[in-house]
N, C-alpha and C positions, 0 to 999 in steps of 0.2 A: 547194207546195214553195217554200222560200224563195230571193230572187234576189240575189245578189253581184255589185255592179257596181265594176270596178277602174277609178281615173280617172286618167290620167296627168299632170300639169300642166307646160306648160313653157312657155317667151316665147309663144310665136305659133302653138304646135300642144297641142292636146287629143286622146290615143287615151285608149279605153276599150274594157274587156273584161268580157264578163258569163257566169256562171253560176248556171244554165242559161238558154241553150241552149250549145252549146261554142262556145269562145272565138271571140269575132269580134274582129276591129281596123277601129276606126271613128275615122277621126279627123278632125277638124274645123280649120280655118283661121281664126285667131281677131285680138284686134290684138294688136303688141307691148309694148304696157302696157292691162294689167289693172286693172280698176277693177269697182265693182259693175256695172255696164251690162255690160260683156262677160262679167263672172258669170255672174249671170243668162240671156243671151243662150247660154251655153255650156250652162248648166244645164238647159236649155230643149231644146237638141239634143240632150242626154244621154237626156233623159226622152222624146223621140218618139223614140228610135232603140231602148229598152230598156224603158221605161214605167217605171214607179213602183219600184225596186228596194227590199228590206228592210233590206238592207244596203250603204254604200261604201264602197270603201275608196279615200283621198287619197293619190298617188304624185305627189312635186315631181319635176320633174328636176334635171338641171344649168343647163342658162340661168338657172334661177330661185332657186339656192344657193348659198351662200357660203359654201366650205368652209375650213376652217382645220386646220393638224394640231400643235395645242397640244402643249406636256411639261406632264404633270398628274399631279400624286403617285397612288399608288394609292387609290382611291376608290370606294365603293359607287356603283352608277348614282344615287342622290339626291342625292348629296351633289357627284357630277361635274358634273350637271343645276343644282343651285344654284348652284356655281360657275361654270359656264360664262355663265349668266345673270348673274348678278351683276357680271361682269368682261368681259360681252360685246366692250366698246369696245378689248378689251385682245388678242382672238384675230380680230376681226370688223371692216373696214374701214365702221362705220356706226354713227353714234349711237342710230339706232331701236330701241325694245324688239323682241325677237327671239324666236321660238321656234328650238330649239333639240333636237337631238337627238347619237349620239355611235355608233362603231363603227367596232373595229381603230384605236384611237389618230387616226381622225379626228374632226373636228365639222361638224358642221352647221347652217345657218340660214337663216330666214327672216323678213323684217320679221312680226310678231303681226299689225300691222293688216292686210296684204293676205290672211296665212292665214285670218284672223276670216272676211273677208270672203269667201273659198272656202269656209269650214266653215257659213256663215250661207246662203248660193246654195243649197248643195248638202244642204242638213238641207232644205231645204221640199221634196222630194222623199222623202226617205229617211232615216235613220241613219247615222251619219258614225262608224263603229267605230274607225278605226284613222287615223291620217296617216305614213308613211313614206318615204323616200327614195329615187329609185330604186338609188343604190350599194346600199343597204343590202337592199333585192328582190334585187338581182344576188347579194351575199352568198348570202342565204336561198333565195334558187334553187339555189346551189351550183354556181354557175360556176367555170370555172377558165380562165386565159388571161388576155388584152389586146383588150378591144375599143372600137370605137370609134363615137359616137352623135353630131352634132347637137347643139349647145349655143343655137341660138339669135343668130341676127345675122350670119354667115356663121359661127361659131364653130365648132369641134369641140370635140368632148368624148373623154378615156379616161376607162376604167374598166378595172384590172388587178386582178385576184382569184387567189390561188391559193390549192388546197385549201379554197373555198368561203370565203376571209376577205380582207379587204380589202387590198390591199400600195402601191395608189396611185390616186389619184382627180384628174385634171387637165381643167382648161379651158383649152384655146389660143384665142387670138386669132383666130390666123390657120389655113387649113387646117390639117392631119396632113401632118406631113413623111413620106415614105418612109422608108426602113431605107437605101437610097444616097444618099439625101441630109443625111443626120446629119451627115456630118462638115463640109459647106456650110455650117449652121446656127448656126454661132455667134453670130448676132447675134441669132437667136431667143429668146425669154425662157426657152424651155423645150427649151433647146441641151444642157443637162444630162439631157434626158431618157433611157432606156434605152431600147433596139431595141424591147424590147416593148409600152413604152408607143407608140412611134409604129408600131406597127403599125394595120392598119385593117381589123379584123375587124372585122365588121356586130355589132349585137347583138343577138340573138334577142330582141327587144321581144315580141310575143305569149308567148311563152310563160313569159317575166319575170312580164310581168304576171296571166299566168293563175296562176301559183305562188300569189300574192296572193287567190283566190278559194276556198283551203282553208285549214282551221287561223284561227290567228290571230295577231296582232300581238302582243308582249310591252308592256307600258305602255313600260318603260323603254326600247326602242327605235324609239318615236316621235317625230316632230319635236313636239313640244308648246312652249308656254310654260308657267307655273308656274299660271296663271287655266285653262289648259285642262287640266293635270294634274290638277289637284282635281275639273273637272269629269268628267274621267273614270274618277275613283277611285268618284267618285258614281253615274255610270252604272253601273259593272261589276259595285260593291257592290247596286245594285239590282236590276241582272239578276240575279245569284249568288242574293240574297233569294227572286226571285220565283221564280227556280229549285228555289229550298228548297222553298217555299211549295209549289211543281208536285208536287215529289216530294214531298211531304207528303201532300199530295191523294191523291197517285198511287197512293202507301204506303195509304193509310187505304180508297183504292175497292178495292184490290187485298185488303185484308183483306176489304174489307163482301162483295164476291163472292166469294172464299172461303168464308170464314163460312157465306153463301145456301149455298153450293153444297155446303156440306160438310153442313149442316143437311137439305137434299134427299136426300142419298146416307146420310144416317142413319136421316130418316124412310122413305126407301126400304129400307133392308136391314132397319129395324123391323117394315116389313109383310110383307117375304119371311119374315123368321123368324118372324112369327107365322101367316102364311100354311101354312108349312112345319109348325110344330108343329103347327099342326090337323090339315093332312092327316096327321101323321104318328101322331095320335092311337092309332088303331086299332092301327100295327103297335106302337104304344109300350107298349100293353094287353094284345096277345097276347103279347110278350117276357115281361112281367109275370107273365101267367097260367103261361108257358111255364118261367118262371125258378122258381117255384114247385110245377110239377108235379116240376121236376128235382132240388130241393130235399128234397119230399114222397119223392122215388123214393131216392135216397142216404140218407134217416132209414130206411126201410124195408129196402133191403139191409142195412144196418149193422147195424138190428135183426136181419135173420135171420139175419146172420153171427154174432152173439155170442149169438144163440141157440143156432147150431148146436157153436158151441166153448164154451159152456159160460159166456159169460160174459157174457150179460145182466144185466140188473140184479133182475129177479126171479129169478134165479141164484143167481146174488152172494147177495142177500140170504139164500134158504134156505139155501146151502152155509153162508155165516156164521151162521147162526141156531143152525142143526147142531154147527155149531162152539164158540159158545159156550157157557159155563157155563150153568149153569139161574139163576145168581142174579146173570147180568151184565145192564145195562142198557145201552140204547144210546139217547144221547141224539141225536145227530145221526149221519149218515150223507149222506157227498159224493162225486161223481165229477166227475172235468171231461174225462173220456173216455179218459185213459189211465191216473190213479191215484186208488186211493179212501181215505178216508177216515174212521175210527171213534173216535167218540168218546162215550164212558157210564162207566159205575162197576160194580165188582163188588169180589167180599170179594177176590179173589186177582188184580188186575189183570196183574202181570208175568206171571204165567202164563197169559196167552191169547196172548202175542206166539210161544211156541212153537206154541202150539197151530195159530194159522194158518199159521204158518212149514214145522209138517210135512205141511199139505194141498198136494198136487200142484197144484193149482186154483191156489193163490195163491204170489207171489212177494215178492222185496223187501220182507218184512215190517219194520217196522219202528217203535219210539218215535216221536214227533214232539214230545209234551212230555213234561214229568214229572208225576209221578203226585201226586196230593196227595188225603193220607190225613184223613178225616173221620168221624162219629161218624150214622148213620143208624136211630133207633130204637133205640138202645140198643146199635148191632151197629159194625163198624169195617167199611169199607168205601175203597175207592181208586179213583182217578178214572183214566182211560186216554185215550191219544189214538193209535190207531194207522194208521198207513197202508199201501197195499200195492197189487200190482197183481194183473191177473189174465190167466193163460194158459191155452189151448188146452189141452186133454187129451180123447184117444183117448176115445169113449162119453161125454164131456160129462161135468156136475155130476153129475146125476140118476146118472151111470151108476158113478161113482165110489161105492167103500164106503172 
């Protein structure tokens, strides 16, 4: 699991908070100017108190910022960020190049060189994700009130926040006046302040900074200079990449064991149902033998039913045979089980349509085509096509005169 360690930086004291294990405050006595040797040296304590973290994240304080609260047109965080840098000398009592951050209509800064030199310490350890301020933690924690911090040199510090946003951020000189002693104060530089500024509520430090050990830092509300913004556009963009990359992998393994696995559970239900069909052979061959005895049994009732009503087919036939003329021909003869079908030639064809029509046997007598008249040997003769069906009658065919 990977470890978050939050560093807090301020003149002459160093806290740090890590996760995992839950938040501890560890804080260390350091000089009041910072140089690489007390870096280092700080860096050094960080790493025996927490070991090698994967992740840090850089928390300046107040002794170590110089805040301004510029009027700056409405502006995208880039375009404020270049501005602020470009005109540092104009909000920022120091000619030094500066890193630079912004939140709730304040600014913020830090000479570049001595951040360099925090970001340069504290990378031969670990990854340096994020740099932010501690107002701007208080913010993001979502504090609400006036409290009061340690600035560094006997200094005090406020920080007033309400509804989680920044309303004023001061460094006195001298102690924190009381709330009865305001009206004394006049000669204080910060005489003008509110009750709630000089109030002196503690600031919950630990758990500020534990806030800082989820989530993440937005670019644009980091103290950066313009050299370490591009570096970290580069960072993010190659995390983000290699992140692609992960899930890409991830996507592509996720298919390949699918796939396995789906391929498994195919050839497996392949051998169940051929499994299956074998054994089911037999009973698949008795249904067969079974469906055909039942088949064979319904042709043979059916037979002796129209045997017995008269209306078999060697029936039919002799009753029609009876029926016709002596000089009718019958060329074909059709049943399809409920009407049949005659067709031949004789010398008087219209007249066998009566002729079945008055046999009790037969019904629905009927034309189906027309007749066409031709010349057979010498004789005139007419073609018939008649159809009909046949019914039940008392004593059958045979029994009828």
């Amino acid at each position: 699991m990977s470890k978050v360690v939050v560093v807090l930086l301020d003149e002459s004291v160093v806290s740090a908070v890590s996760r995992p294990p839950d938040a501890t405050l560890v804080q260390y006595k350091g000089e009041s100017v910072w140089d690489r040797g007390t870096a280092v040296a700080t860096v050094a304590s960080v790493r025996d108190a927490f070991g090698e973290p994967s992740s840090i994240v850089l928390v300046i304080g107040l002794s170590l910022l110089e805040i301004a609260r510029p009027e700056l047109p409405p502006l995208t965080a880039e375009a404020r960020r270049a501005l602020l840098l470009r005109d540092a000398d104009r909000y920022f009592p120091t000619a030094a190049p500066l890193a630079v951050s912004w939140a709730n209509d304040f600014a913020f800064a830090v000479p570049s060189a001595l951040l360099e030199t925090w970001v340069a310490a504290f990378s031969s350890i670990g990854t340096v994700d994020a740099i932010v301020t501690l107002p701007q933690l208080c913010a993001r924690h979502g504090l609400d009130g006036a409290f009061g911090i340690p600035a560094g040199g006997g200094a005090r510090g406020a920080i007033v926040l309400r509804d989680g946003a920044l309303t004023d951020v001061r460094r006195m000189a001298t102690p924190a006046l009381s709330v009865a002693a305001e009206s004394t104060s006049a000669e204080s530089s910060f005489a003008d302040a509110t009750p709630a500024i000089m109030a002196d509520r503690p600031l919950p430090l630990t758990d500020v900074l534990r806030s800082a050990t989820t989530g993440s830092v937005a670019l644009d509300d980091q103290l950066l200079d313009e050299r370490m913004v591009v570096d970290a556009r580069v960072r993010r963009q190659g995390r983000l990449l290699r992140s692609v990359v992960l899930l890409a992998l991830a996507v592509l393994a996720l298919g390949w064991v699918a796939a396995r696995r789906q391929t498994r559970e195919l050839d497996a239900t392949r051998a169940l149902a051929s499994r299956l069909i074998s054994e089911a052979a037999p009973a698949r061959a008795a249904t067969v033998r079974l469906e055909l005895v039942r088949a064979e049994q319904r042709a043979l009732l059916m037979a002796d039913s129209l045997a017995r009503g008269g209306a078999s087919a060697a029936a039919v036939l002799a009753r029609v045979g009876a029926l016709l003329p002596k000089d009718a021909f019958v060329q074909r003869l059709e049943w399809d089980g409920v009407l049949w079908r005659l067709d031949g030639s004789a010398s008087d064809a219209p007249g066998i349509v009566p002729l079945l029509d008055a046999d009790p046997h037969f019904a629905d007598v009927r034309v189906v085509a027309a007749s066409t008249r031709f010349m057979d040997v010498g004789r005139q003769r007419e073609s018939f096509s008649i159809a009909f069906r046949t019914r039940e009658v008392r004593g059958g065919v045979r029994g009828a005169q």
